[in-house]
N, C-alpha and C positions, 0 to 999 in steps of 0.2 A: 307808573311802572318804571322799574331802576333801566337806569338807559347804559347797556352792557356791551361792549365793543366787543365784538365777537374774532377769535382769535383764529389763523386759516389752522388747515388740520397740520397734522404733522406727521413725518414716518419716521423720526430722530428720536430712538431710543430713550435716549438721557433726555430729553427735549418733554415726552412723554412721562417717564417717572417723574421727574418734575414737578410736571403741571395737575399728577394728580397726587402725591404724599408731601411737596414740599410748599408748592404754594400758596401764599394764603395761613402760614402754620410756623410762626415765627419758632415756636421750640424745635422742630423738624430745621428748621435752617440753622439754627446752631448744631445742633448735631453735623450734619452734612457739613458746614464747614469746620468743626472740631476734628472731625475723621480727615478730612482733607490738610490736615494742620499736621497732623499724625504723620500720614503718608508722605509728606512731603519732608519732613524729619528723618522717619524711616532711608527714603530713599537719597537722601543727601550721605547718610552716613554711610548707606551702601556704595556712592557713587564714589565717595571721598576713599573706602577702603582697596573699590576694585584699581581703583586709578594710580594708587600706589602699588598695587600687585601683590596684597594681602589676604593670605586667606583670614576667615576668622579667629584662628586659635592665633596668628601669627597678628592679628591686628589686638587683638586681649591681650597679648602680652606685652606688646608695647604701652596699651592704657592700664592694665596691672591689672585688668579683670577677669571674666572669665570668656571663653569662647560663647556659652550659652547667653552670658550677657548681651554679647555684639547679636549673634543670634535672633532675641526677643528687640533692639534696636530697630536691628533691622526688621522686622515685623510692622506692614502698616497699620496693623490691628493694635499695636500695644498703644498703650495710653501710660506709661509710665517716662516720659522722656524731660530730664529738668535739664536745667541750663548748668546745674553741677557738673554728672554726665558730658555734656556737650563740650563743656571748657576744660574738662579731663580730657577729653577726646584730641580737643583743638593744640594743646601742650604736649602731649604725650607726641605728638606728629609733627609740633614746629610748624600747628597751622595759625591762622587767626582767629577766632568765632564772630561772625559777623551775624545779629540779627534783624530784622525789622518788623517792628511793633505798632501797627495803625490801628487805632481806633474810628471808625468811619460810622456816621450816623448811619440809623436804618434806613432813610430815605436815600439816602447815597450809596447803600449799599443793592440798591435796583441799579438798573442799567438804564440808558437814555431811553429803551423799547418798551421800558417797563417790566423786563424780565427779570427776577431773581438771580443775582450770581450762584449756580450749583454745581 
């Protein structure tokens, strides 16, 4: 018989979808972190516009695009965001575009606990 360490229960929402759509399910984990890669794009270019005191039409005009453009940026949903965009962005503002790009084995990619980063 497989010898199964049995996990205690949980009442942690995300802790729960987890353990039962992602774990175990390497394609389900790339997804979940692709959408989290999204979001975090999204929301930098939202933080970077409100922090200059931009609305959207007033932020598309300084990167020469369109308000609906920043718009869908800003959408953690969108999956359209290249690092062209990004470094229009970063010029356009007199910022810098700083990213970082790990590559981390799957086994590194668990946590000391054994849990999946999600």
């Amino acid at each position: 018989m497989a010898n199964k360490t049995k996990r205690p229960p949980t009442t942690d929402a995300l802790e729960i979808l987890r353990r039962r759509y992602v774990e175990g399910r390497p394609e389900m984990h790339a997804l979940v972190e692709q959408e989290r890669a999204n979001a975090k794009i999204a929301q930098a270019i939202y933080d970077l516009r409100t922090s200059l005191g931009l609305s959207q039409r007033e932020f598309a005009k300084r990167v020469k695009t369109s308000a609906s453009v920043i718009c869908r940026l800003e959408d953690a949903e969108y999956e359209g965001h290249s690092t062209g965009i990004l470094e229009r962005i970063a010029s356009a503002l007199d910022q810098t575009l700083q990213m970082e790009v790990r590559f981390v084995s799957k086994k590194a990619a668990h946590s000391s606990t054994g849990k999946s980063k999600v």
